[in-house]
C-alpha positions as CSV (number, residue, x, y, z in Angstrom):
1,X,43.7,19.3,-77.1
2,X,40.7,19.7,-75.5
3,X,38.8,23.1,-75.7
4,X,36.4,24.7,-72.8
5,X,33.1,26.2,-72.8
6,X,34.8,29.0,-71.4
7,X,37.4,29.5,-73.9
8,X,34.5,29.0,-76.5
9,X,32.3,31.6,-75.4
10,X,35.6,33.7,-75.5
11,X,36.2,33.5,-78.5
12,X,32.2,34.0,-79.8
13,X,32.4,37.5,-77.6
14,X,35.5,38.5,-79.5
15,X,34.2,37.6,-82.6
16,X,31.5,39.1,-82.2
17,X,33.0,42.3,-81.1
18,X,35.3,42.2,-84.0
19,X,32.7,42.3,-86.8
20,X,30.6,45.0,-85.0
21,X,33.3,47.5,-85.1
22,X,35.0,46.3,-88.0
23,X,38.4,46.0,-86.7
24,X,41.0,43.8,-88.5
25,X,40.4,39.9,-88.2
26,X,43.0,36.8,-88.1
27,X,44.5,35.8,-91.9
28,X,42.2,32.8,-92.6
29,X,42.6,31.4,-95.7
30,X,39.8,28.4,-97.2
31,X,40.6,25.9,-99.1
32,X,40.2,22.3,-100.0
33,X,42.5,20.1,-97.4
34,X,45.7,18.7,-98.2
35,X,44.7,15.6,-96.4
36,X,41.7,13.1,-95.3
37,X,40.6,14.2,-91.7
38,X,42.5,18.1,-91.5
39,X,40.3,21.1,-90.2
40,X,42.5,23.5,-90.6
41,X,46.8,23.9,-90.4
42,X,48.9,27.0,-89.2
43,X,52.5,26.3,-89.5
44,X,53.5,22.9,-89.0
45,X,50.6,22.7,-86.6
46,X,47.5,20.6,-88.0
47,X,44.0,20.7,-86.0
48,X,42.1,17.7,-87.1
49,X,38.1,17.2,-87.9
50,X,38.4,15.0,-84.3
51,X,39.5,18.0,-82.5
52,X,37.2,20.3,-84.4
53,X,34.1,18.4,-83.2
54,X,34.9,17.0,-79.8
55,X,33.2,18.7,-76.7
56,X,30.2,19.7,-79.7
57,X,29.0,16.8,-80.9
58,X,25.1,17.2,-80.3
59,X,25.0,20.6,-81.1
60,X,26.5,19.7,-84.3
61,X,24.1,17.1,-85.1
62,X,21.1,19.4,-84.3
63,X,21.6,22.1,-86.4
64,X,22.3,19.1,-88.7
65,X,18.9,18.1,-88.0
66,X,17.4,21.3,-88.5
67,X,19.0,21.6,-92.0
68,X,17.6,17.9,-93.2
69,X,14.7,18.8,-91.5
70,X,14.1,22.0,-93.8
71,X,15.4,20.0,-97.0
72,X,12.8,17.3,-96.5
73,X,10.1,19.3,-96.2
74,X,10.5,21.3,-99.0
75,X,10.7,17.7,-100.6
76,X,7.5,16.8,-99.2
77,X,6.0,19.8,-100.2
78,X,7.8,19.0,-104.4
79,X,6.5,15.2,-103.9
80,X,2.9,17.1,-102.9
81,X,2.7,19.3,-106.2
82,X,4.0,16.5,-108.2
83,X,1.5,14.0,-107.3
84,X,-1.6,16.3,-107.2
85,X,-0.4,17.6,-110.6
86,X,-0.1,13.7,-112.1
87,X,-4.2,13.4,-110.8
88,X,-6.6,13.8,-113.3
89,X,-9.1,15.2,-110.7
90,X,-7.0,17.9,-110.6
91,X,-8.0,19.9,-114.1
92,X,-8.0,23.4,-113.3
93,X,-8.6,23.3,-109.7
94,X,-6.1,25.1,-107.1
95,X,-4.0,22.8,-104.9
96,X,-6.1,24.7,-102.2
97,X,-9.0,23.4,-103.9
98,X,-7.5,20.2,-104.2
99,X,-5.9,19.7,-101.0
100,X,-9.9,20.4,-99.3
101,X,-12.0,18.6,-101.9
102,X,-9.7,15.0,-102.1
103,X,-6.8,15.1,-99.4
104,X,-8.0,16.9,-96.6
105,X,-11.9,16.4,-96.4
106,X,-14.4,18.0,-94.1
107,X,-11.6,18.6,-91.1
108,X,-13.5,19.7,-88.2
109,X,-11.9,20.5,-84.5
110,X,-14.6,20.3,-81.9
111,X,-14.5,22.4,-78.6
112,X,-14.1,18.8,-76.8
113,X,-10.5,18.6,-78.4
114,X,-9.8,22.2,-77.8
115,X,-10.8,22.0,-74.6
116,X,-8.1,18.6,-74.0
117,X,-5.2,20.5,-76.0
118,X,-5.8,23.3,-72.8
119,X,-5.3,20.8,-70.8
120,X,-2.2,18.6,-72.1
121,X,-0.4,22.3,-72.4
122,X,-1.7,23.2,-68.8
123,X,-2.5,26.9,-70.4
124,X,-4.2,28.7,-67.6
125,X,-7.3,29.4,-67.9
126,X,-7.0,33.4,-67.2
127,X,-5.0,33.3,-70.4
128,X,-7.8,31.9,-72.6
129,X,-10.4,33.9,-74.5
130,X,-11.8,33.9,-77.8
131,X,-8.9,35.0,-79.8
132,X,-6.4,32.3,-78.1
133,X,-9.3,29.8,-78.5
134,X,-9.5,30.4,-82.3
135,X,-5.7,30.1,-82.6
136,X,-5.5,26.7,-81.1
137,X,-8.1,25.3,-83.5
138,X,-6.5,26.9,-86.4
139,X,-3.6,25.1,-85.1
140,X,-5.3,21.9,-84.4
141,X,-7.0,22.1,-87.7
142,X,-3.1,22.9,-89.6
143,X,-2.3,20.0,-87.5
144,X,-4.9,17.6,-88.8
145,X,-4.5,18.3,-92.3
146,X,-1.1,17.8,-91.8
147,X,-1.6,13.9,-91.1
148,X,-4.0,13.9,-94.2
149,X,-1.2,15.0,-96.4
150,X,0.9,12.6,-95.0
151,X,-1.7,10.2,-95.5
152,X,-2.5,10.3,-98.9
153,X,1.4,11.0,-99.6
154,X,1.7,7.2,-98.2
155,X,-0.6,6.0,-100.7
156,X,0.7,7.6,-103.7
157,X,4.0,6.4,-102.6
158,X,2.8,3.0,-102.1
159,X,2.3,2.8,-105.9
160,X,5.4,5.1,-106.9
161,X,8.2,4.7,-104.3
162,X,10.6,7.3,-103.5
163,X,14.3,7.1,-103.8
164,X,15.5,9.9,-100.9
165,X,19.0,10.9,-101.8
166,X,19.2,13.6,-99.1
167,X,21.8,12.0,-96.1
168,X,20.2,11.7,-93.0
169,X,22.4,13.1,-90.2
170,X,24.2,10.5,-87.7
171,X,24.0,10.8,-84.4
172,X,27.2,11.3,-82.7
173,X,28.6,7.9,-80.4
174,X,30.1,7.3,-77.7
175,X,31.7,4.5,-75.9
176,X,29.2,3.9,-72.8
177,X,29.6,1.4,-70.5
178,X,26.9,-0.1,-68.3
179,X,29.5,-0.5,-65.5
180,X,28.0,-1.4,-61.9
181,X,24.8,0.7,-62.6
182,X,21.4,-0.6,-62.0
183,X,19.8,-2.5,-64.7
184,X,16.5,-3.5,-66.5
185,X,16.1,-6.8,-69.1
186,X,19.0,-9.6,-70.3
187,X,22.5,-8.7,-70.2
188,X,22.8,-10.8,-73.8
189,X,20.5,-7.9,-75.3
190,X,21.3,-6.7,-78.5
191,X,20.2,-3.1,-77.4
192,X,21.7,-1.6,-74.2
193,X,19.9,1.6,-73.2
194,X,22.5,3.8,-70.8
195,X,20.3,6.6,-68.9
196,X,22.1,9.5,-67.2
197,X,19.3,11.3,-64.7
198,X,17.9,13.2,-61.5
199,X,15.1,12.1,-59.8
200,X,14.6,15.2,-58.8
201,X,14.4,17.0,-62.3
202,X,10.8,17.2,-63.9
203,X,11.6,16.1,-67.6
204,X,13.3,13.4,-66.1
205,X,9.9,12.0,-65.1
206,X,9.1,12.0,-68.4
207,X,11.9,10.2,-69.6
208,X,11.0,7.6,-67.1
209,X,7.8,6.9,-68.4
210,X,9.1,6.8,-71.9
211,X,11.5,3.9,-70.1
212,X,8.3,1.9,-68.8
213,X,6.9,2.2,-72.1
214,X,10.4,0.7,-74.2
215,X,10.2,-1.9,-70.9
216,X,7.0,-3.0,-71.7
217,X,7.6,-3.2,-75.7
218,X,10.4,-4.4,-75.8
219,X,11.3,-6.8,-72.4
220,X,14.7,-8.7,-72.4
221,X,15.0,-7.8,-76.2
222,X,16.7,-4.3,-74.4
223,X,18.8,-3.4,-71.3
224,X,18.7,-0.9,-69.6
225,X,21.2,0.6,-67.4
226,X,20.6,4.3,-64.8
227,X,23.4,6.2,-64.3
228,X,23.5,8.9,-61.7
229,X,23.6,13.0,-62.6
230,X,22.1,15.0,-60.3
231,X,22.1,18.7,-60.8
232,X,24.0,20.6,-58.3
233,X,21.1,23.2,-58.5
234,X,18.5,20.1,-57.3
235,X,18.6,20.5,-53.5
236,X,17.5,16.6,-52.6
237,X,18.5,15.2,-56.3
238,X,22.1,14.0,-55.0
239,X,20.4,12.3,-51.8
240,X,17.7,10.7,-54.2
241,X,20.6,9.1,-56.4
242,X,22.5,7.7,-53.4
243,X,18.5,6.5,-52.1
244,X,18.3,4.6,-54.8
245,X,21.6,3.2,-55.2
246,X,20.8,1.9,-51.7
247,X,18.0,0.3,-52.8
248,X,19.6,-1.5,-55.4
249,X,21.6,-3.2,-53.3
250,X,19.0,-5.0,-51.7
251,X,17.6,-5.9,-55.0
252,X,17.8,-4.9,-59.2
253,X,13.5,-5.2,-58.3
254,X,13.4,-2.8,-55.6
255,X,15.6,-0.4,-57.4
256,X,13.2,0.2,-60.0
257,X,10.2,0.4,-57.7
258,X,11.9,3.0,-55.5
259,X,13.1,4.6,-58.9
260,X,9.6,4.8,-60.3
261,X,8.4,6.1,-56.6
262,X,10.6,8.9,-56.3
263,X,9.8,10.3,-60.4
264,X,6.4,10.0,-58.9
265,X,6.7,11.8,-55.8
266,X,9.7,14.6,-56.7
267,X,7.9,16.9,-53.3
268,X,9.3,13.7,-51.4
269,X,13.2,13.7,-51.6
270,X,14.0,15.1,-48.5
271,X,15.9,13.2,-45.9
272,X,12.7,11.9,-44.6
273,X,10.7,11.2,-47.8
274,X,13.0,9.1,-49.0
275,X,12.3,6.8,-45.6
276,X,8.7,7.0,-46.2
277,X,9.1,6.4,-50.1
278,X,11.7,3.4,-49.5
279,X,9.3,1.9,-46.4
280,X,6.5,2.1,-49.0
281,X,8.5,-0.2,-51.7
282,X,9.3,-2.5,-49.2
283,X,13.0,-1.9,-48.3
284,X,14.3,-3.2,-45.4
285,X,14.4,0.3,-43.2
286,X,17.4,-0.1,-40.9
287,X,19.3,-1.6,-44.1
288,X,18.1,1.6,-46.5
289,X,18.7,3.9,-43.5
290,X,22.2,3.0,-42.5
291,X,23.2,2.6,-46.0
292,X,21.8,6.4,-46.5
293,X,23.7,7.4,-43.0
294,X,26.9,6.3,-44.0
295,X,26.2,8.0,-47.7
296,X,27.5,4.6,-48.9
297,X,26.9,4.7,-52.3
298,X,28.1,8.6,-52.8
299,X,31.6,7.5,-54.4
300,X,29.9,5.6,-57.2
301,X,27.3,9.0,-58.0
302,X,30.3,10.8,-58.1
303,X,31.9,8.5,-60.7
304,X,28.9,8.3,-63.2
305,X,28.7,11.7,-63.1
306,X,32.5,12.0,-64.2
307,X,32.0,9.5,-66.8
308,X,28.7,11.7,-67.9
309,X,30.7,14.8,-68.5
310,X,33.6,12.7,-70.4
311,X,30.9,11.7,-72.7
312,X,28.6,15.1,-73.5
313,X,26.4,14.5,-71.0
314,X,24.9,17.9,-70.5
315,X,21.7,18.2,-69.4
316,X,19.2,15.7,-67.9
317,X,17.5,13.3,-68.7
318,X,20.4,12.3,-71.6
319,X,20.6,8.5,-73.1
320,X,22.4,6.6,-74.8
321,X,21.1,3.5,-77.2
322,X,23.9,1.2,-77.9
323,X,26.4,4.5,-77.5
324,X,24.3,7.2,-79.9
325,X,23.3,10.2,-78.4
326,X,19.4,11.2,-77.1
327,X,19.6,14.2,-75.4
328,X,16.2,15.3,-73.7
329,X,12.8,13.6,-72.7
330,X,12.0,12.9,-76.7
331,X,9.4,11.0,-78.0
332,X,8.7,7.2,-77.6
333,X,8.6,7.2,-81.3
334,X,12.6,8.4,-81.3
335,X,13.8,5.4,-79.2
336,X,11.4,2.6,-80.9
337,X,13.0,3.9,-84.2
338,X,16.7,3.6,-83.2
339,X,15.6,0.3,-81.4
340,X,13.9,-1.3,-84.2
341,X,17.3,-0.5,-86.5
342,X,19.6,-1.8,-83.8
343,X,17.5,-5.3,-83.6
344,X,17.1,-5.6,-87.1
345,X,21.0,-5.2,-88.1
């Protein structure tokens, strides 16, 4: 049984609607299940954990993130207190006292950094003055003794490890194939990267570069594979995808240099931009042109997108590494992580 967003937000509303005018509510009764794998039972009629989770699987795992998130810190923060109590340096000083004399010593922010954090946000400057510059090197200085404590939490660590008993939360799977997309790296890889994207969607851009960086890291020791989902809201996005599906099929190379072209150039996705973008790469134009005239390559964007929405694909730029779930331009430090396990199993 397979439930729709629509029929989900439904039944929020109602609920919703119940509580606030406390009307009566459906007989629900708790209790432990009478078997492995049951959600709940009315009747004969059993609903199953499968069913209970399908269609919400990465919502699910982050608000399961945010929960281990908030445990873990609040064992940092025990492991902190424990460890400044077991110094003798410590005597009668505060762990404010402590924390500035021996963890987190003379932490400056200069107006150089200040002025580079403006930058990387792209905060404008009719929005600065002195009270928004003081707050972002409060905040630069929160962040930098953050790294300290982290710092000298590795040390003490180093001599005393620490047994974590808190479960980390998996991220849901699914079962990706790299089909007839366009791919990056050996085929024999032990770690196959699956991409659904838009060329024409900013974060994707970032996603790409996060792409080039794994390429770079990691070589034939990965595969990667882009699949097509352009936004219907993204004018040129659906042209792009077909542009570059065209390009692939005069060569895996040219793919990704028209691919790493267009995330560079997202003002130049119209009809003719893409001629420009795919002349400058080195296509061969009456090829790239007639493939784009005939629309050639429409079908198969059409099918990844399909196969996107079977699999939870919701927004853009979404991944999969060996079929668990990134949604969103994340961090390089996310994907090297998951790689690193994946190569070392």
């Amino acid at each position: 049984m397979k439930v729709t967003r629509s029929l989900l937000a439904v039944v929020l509303v109602a609920s919703a609607i119940s509580c606030s005018k406390g009307n009566s509510k459906p007989a629900y009764q708790f209790k432990a299940a009478p078997a492995p794998g049951l959600a709940a039972k009315v009747g004969t009629t059993e609903i199953t954990n499968k069913e209970l989770t399908e269609g919400i699987e990465s919502e699910i795992f982050e608000a399961e993130s945010k929960l281990f998130e908030l445990k873990f810190n609040r064992l940092k923060s025990l492991l902190l207190q424990k460890f400044m109590d077991a110094d003798s340096r410590k005597k009668n000083m505060s762990n404010d006292e402590f924390l500035e004399k021996y963890i987190a010593t003379n932490v400056t922010i200069t107006q150089k950094e200040v002025d580079a954090f403006v930058k990387q946000q792209n905060i404008p400057a009719e929005h600065l003055n002195d009270q928004v510059m003081e707050k972002i090197k409060n905040y630069l200085a929160m962040e930098r003794k953050k790294e300290a404590v982290d710092k000298w939490l590795a040390e003490q660590t180093k001599k005393t490890p620490v047994e974590v008993y808190i479960e980390k939360p998996r991220r849901p799977t699914f079962d990706v194939t790299v089909g007839n997309a366009p791919t990056f790296g050996s085929k024999t890889a032990k770690v196959t990267i699956v991409e659904f994207s838009d060329f024409q969607c900013p974060f994707c851009a970032k996603g790409a570069d996060v792409l080039t960086e794994l390429k770079k890291k990691y070589g034939d020791k990965i595969q990667v594979a882009f699949k097509q989902y352009p936004l219907p809201f993204h004018n040129h996005a659906e042209g792009a995808a077909v542009a570059s599906l065209c390009a692939n099929e005069q060569s895996s190379k040219l793919f990704w240099k028209m691919h790493d072209e267009m995330f560079k150039n997202q003002d130049s996705l119209s009809a003719d931009g893409l001629k420009k973008l795919a002349k400058n790469v080195g296509l061969k134009s009456a090829d790239f042109d007639k493939c784009m005239s005939d629309n050639k390559y429409l079908a198969q964007v059409k099918a990844d997108m399909e196969e996107g929405q079977k699999i939870n694909v919701k927004s853009t730029p979404t991944f999969f590494v060996n079929g668990q779930l990134i949604a969103g331009a994340q961090p390089l430090d996310v994907f090297t992580q998951m790689i690193d396990e994946e190569l070392a199993k």
